[in-house]
SEROLO-498184 format. One record per residue (C-alpha): x, y negated, z. Coordinates in steps of 0.1 Angstrom, whole numbers, plus 2048, in hexadecimal, padded with zeros to 3 digits. Example, Ala and Ser with C-alpha at 12.3 -4.5 7.8 and 13.67 -1.06 7.14 Angstrom:
% SEROLO-498184
+-----+-----+-----+
!  xx !  yy !  zz !
+-----+-----+-----+
! 87B ! 82D ! 84E !
! 889 ! 80B ! 847 !
+-----+-----+-----+
//
This chain:
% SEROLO-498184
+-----+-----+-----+
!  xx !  yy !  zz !
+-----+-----+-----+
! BFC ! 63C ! CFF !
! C12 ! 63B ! D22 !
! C06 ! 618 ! D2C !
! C09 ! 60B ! D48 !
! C1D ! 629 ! D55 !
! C28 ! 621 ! D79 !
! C27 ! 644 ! D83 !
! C47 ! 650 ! D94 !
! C4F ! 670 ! D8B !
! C69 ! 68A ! D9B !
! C74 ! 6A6 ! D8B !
! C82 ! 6BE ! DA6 !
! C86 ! 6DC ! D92 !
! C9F ! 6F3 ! DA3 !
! C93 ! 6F3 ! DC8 !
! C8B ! 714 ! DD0 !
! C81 ! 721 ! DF5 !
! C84 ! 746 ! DF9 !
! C6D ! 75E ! E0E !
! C88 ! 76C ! E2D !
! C87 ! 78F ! E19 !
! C88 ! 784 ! DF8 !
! C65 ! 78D ! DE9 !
! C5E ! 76D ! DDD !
! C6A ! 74D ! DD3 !
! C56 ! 727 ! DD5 !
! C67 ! 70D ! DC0 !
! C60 ! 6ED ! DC1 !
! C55 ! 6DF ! D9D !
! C4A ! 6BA ! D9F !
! C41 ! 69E ! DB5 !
! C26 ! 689 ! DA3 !
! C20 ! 664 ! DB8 !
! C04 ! 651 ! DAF !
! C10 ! 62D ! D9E !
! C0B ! 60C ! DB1 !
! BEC ! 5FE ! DB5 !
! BD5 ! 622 ! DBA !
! BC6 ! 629 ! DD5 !
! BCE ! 64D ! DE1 !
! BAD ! 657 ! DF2 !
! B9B ! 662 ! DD2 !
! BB8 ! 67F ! DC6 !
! BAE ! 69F ! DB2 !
! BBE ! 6B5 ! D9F !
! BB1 ! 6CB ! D81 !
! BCA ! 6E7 ! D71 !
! BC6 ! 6F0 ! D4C !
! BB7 ! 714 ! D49 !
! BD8 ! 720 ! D39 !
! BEA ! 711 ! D55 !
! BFE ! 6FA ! D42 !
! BF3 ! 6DB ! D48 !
! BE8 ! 6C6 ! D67 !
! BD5 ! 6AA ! D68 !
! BD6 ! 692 ! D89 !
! BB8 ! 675 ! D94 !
! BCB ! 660 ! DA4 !
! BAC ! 64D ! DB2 !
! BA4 ! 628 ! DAC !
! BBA ! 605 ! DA9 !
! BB7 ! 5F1 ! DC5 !
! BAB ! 5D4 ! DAB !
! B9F ! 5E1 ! D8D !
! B82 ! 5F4 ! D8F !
! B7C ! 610 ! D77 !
! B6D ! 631 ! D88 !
! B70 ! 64C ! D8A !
! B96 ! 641 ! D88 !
! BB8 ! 64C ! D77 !
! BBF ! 66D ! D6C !
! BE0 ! 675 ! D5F !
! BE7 ! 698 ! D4D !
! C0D ! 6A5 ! D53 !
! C1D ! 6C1 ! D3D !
! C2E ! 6E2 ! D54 !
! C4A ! 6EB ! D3B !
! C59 ! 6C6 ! D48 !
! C44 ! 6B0 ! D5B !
! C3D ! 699 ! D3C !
! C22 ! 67E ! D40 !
! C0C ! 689 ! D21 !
! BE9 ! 674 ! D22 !
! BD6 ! 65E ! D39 !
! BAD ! 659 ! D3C !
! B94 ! 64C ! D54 !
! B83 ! 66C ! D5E !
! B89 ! 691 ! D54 !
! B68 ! 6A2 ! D48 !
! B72 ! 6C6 ! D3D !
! B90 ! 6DA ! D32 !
! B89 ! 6F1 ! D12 !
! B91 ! 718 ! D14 !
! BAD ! 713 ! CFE !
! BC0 ! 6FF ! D16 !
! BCC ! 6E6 ! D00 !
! BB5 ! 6CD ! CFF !
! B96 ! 6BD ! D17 !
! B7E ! 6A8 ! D11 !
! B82 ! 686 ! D27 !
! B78 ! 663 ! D2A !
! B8B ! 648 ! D1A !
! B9D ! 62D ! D31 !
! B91 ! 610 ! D1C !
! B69 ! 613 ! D18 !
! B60 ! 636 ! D26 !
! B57 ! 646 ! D08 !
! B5C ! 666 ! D07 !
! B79 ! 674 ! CF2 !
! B8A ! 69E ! CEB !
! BAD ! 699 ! CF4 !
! BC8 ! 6B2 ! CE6 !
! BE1 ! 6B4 ! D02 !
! BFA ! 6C1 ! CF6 !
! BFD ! 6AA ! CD9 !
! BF5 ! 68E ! CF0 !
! BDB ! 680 ! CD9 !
! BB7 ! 67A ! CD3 !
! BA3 ! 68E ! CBE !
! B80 ! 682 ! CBC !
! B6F ! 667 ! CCF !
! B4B ! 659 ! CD2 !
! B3D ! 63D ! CDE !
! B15 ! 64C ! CDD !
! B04 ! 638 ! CFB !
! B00 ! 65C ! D09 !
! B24 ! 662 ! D09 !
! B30 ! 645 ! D1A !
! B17 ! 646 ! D35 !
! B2E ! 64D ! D4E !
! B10 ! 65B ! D69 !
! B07 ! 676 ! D50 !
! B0C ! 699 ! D54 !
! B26 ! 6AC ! D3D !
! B2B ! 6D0 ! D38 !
! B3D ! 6DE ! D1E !
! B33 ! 702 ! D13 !
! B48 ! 724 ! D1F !
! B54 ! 72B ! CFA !
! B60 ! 703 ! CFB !
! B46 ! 6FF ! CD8 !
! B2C ! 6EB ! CEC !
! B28 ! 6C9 ! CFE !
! B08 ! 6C5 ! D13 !
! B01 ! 6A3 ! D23 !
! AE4 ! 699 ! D36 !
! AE3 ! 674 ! D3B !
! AC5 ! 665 ! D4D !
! AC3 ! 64A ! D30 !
! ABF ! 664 ! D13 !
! AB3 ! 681 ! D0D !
! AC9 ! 6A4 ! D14 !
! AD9 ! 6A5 ! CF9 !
! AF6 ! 6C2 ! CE6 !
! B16 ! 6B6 ! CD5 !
! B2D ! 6C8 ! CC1 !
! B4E ! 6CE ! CD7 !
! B60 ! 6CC ! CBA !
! B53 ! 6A8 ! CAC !
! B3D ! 69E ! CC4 !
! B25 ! 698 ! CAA !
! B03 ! 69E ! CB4 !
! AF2 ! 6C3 ! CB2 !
! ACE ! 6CA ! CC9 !
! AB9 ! 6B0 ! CDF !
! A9D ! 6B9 ! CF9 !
! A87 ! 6A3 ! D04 !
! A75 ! 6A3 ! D27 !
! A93 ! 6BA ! D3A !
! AB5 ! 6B4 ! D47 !
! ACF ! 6CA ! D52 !
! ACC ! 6DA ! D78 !
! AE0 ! 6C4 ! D91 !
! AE5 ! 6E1 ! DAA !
! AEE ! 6FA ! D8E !
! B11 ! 6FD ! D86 !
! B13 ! 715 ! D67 !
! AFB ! 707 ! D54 !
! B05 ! 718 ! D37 !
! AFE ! 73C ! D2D !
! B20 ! 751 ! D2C !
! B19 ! 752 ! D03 !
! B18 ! 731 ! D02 !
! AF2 ! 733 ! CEF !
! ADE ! 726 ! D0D !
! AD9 ! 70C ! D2C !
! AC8 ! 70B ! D4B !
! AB1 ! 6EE ! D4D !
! A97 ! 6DD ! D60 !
! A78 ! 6C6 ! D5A !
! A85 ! 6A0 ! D59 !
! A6C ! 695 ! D77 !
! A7C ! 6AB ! D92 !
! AA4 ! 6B1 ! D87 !
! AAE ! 6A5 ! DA9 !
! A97 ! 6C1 ! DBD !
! AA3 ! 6E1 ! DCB !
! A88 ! 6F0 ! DC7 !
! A70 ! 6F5 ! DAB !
! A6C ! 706 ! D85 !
! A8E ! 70C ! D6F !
! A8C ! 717 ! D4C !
! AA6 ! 726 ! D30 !
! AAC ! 712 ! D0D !
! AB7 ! 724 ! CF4 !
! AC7 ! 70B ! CDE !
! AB8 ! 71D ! CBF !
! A95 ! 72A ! CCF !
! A87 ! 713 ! CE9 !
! A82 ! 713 ! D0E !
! A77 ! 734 ! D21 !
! A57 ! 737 ! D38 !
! A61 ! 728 ! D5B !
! A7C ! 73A ! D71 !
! A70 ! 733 ! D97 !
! A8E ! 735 ! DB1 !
! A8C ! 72C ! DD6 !
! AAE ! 718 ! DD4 !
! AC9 ! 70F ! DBC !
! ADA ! 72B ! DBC !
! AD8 ! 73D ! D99 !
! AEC ! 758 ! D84 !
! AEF ! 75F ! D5F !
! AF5 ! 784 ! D59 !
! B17 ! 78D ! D4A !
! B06 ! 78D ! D29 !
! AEC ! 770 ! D2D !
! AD2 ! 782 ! D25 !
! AC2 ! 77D ! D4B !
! AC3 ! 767 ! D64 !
! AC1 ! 773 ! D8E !
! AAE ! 759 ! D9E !
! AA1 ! 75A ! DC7 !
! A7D ! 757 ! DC5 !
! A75 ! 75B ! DEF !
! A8B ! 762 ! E0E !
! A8F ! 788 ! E08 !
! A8C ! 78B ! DE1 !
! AA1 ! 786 ! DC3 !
! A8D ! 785 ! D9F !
! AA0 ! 78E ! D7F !
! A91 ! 77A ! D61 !
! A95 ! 77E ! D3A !
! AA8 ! 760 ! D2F !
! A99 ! 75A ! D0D !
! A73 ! 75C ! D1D !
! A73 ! 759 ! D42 !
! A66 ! 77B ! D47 !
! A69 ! 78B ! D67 !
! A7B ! 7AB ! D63 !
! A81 ! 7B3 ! D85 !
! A7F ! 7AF ! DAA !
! A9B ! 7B8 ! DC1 !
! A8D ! 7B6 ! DE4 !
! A99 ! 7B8 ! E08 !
! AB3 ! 79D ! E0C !
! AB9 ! 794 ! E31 !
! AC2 ! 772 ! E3B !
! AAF ! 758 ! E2D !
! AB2 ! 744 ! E08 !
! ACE ! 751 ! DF6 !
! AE5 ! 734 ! DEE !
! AFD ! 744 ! DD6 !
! AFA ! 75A ! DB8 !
! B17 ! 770 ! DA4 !
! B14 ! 78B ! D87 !
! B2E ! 79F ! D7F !
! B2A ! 7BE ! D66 !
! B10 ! 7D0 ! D79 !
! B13 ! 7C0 ! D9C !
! AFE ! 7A4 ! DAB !
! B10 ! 78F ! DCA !
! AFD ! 779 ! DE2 !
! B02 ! 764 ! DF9 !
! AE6 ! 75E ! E12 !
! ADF ! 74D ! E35 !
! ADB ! 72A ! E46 !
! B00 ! 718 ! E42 !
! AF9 ! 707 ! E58 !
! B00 ! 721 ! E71 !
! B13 ! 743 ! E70 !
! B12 ! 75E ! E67 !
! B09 ! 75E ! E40 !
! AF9 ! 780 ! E2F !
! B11 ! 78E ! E0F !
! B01 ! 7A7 ! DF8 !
! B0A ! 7BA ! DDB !
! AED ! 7CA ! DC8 !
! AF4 ! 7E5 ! DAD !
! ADF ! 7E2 ! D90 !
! AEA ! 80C ! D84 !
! AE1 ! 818 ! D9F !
! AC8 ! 7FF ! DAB !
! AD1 ! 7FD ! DD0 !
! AE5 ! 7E5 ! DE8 !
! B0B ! 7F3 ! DE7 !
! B17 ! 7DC ! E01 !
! B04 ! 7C6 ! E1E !
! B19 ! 7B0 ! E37 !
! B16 ! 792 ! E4E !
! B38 ! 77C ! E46 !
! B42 ! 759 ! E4C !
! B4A ! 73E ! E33 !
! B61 ! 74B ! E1F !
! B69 ! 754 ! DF9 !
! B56 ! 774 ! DE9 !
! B57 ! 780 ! DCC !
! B56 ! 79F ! DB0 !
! B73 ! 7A6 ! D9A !
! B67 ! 7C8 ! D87 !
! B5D ! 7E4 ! DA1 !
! B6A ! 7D3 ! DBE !
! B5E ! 7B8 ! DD2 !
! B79 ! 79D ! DE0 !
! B70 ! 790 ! E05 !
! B82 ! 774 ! E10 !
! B80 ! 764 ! E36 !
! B96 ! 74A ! E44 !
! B8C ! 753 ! E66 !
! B8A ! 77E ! E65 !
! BA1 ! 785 ! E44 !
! B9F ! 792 ! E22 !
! B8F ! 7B5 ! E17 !
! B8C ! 7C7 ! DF4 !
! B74 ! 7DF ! DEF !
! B67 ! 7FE ! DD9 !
! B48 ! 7F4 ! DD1 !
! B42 ! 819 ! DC0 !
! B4E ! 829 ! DDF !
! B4D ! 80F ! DF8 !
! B75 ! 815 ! E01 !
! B84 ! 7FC ! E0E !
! BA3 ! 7F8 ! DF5 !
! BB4 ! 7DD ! E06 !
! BB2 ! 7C9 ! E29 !
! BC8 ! 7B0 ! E3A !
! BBB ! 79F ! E5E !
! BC3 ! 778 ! E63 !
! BB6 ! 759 ! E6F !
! BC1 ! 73C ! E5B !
! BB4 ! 714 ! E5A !
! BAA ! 709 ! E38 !
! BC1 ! 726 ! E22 !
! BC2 ! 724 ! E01 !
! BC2 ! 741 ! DEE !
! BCD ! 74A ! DCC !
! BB9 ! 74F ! DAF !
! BCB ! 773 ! DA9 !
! BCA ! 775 ! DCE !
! BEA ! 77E ! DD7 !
! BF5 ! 75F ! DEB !
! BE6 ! 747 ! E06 !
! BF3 ! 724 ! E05 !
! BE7 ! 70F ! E28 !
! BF1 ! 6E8 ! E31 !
! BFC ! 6E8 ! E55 !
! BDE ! 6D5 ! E6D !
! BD9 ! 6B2 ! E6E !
! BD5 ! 6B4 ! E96 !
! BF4 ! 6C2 ! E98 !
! C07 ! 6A4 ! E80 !
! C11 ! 6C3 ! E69 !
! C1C ! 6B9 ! E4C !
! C29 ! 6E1 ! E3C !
! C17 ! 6F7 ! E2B !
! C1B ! 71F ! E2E !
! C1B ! 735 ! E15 !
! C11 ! 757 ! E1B !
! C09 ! 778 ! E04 !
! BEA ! 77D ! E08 !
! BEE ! 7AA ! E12 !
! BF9 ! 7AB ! E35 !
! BF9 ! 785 ! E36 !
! C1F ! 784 ! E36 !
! C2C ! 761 ! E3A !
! C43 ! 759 ! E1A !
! C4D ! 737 ! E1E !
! C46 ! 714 ! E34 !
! C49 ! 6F3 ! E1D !
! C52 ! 6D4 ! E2D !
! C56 ! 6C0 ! E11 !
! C3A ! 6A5 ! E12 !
! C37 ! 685 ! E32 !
! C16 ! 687 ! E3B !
! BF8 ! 69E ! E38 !
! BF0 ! 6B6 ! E1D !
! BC9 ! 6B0 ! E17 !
! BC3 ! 6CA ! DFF !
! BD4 ! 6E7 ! DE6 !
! BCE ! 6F2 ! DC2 !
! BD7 ! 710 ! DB2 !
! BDE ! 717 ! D8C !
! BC4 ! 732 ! D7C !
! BE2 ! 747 ! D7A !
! BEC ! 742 ! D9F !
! C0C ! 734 ! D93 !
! C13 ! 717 ! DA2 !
! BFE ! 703 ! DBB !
! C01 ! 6E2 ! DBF !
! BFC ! 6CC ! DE3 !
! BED ! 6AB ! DE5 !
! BF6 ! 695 ! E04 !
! BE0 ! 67A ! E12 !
! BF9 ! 661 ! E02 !
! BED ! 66B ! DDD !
! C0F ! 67E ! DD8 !
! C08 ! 6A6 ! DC8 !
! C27 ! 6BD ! DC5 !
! C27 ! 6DB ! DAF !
! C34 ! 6FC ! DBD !
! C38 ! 71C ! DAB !
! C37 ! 73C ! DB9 !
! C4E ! 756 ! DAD !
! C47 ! 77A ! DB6 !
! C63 ! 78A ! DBD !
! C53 ! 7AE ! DCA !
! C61 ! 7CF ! DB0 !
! C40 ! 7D8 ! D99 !
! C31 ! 7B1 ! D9C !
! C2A ! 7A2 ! D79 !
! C4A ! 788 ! D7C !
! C5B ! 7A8 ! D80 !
! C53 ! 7BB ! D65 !
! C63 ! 7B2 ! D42 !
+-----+-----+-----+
//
């Protein structure tokens, strides 16, 4: 299964770099080069949701051509080579396995990781289309693909054997969660205008039917927690909440300031948007409260990261700082005051990882926790410039990949009394 392996692999366990007081620890992991031949400009990264695994596009050979490249999944317990595929499409909840394109004819194929073998495979002319869309369901039971060659069409994510077909709609191109939390439902749109912004959307329930047409101003949409709604912007200043199963409006939440609203998040009982031109600052961030049915919090911010974890609400600005906020009592919990160029923050976060400038031929990145933006550590480990970092869903380890296709894997150990590596 490890054909063709060129890659050079370093294992550099045992490297630690301490913060000057001791409250944390960054040890270098791995160094993962891509093998001869790949071009280095098309590197990604994609962690497992358990963390566990990570799986590297190392771009395309300078001679054979098969897009969207090679992707190569490594183990974290040793750095092991496990599988190798042409394109990764989705990992499943469980961690252990994701479903992925073979690197001999495409077809698409549910990969068990950590046995380093295939489970299922299926050469359906819908499934080796390459340019269709693929979105496998929250609860990882579900396979939707929209190919423009076929109709949209439901596999099982088990077998990929087929399970529902619609005719006449396709998925929504601008839509990222197309599925409904439950995993029972899909936002769709008439075949004859996927690729518009604008224009009617409409819920299939996979054992109902399609609901009455939802009308949104822009792509931005939001399935409540439950997925029995959907929030969709129907004007400049409004916000419509629709049925899912029917496409009846339930409600109108009005006097938004800002113009469209070009991002959407649910949480329990909290709507976020996001809302301006941005194309020029500042942008409008709301939080509605459906209780007590009344704006809790209204702010112009920059482009940053926003968003809702229980009653709080997580504001995030490379340029200003980072905020936490009461959202019942509109207390400010938490605040640090920074300006930082292209940070990367962690999932949980607690840390800031940024690459040092390209103007300034910095090739280090500094690592900082995240309250009171305390400088932990500067790693000077890679030659030339860090283009981007990942985190791990756990926040973990991060790994750094380098305009030369090399990606190092750091972990993070907090070293702080009452921090969850702490605690037995």
């Amino acid at each position: 299964m490890k054909r063709g392996l060129t890659l050079l692999l370093l294992l550099l366990a045992g490297i630690p770099v301490r913060a000057q007081d001791d409250t944390a620890t960054i040890e270098q992991r791995f160094v993962f080069q891509p093998p001869a031949g790949y071009v280095a400009d098309f590197t990604a990264i994609e962690w497992s949701p358990t963390s566990e695994f990570i799986a590297i596009n190392f771009g395309q050979h300078n001679e054979q051509h098969n897009p969207p490249g090679l992707w190569q999944v490594y183990a974290m317990t040793g750095g092991d080579l496990l599988f190798e595929f042409s394109d990764v499409v989705a990992w499943y909840p469980d961690g252990d396995r994701l479903l992925a394109r073979s690197m001999d004819d495409l077809a698409l194929q549910i990969v068990d990781i950590r046995n380093a073998t295939v489970e299922t495979a299926s050469n359906r002319a819908a499934l080796v289309d390459t340019g269709a869309s693929v979105h496998l369901s929250p609860d990882g039971t579900l396979v939707a693909v929209d190919s423009v060659h076929s109709d949209l069409q439901i596999y099982d994510a088990a077998n990929l054997e087929l399970r529902y077909s619609l005719r006449g709609y396709a998925l929504d191109p601008y839509f990222s969660h197309t599925w409904s939390p439950d995993s029972s439902q899909l936002v769709v749109v008439p075949e004859d205008i996927r690729y518009r912004n604008l224009g009617p959307r409409h819920v299939w329930t996979l054992n109902r039917g399609l609901s009455a047409p939802i009308y949104n101003m822009t792509a931005a949409l939001a399935w409540s927690p439950d997925g029995t709604r959907v929030a969709a912007p129907s004007d400049y200043t409004k916000v419509r909440i629709y049925a899912a199963t029917t496409g009846e409006l339930l409600a109108t939440i009005g006097n938004y300031v800002g113009g469209p609203t070009g991002r959407l998040q649910w949480e329990a009982n909290f709507l976020l948007t996001l809302s301006g031109d941005y194309a020029s600052m500042p942008l409008t961030l709301t939080v509605w409260d459906f209780d007590r049915t009344a704006f809790v919090f209204q702010e112009y911010v920059d482009l940053g990261e926003y968003r809702i974890e229980g009653t709080e609400l997580v504001v995030f600005e490379p340029f200003l700082g980072s905020r936490r906020i009461d959202l019942t009592t509109g207390q400010v919990l938490q605040e640090s005051r920074f300006e930082l160029l292209t940070p990367y923050p962690s999932p949980d976060w607690r840390w800031v990882a940024r690459p040092g400038s390209s103007s300034e031929n910095d090739h280090s990145i500094a690592v900082y926790r995240l309250e009171g933006l305390e400088q932990i550590a500067t790693l000077q480990w890679h030659t030339v410039l860090v283009k981007f970092i990942v985190w791990s869903p756990d926040s973990r380890y991060f790994a750094s990949a380098d305009s030369s296709g090399t990606v190092i894997v750091w972990e993070v150990q907090d070293n702080m009394p009452g921090s969850r590596e702490t605690v037995d």
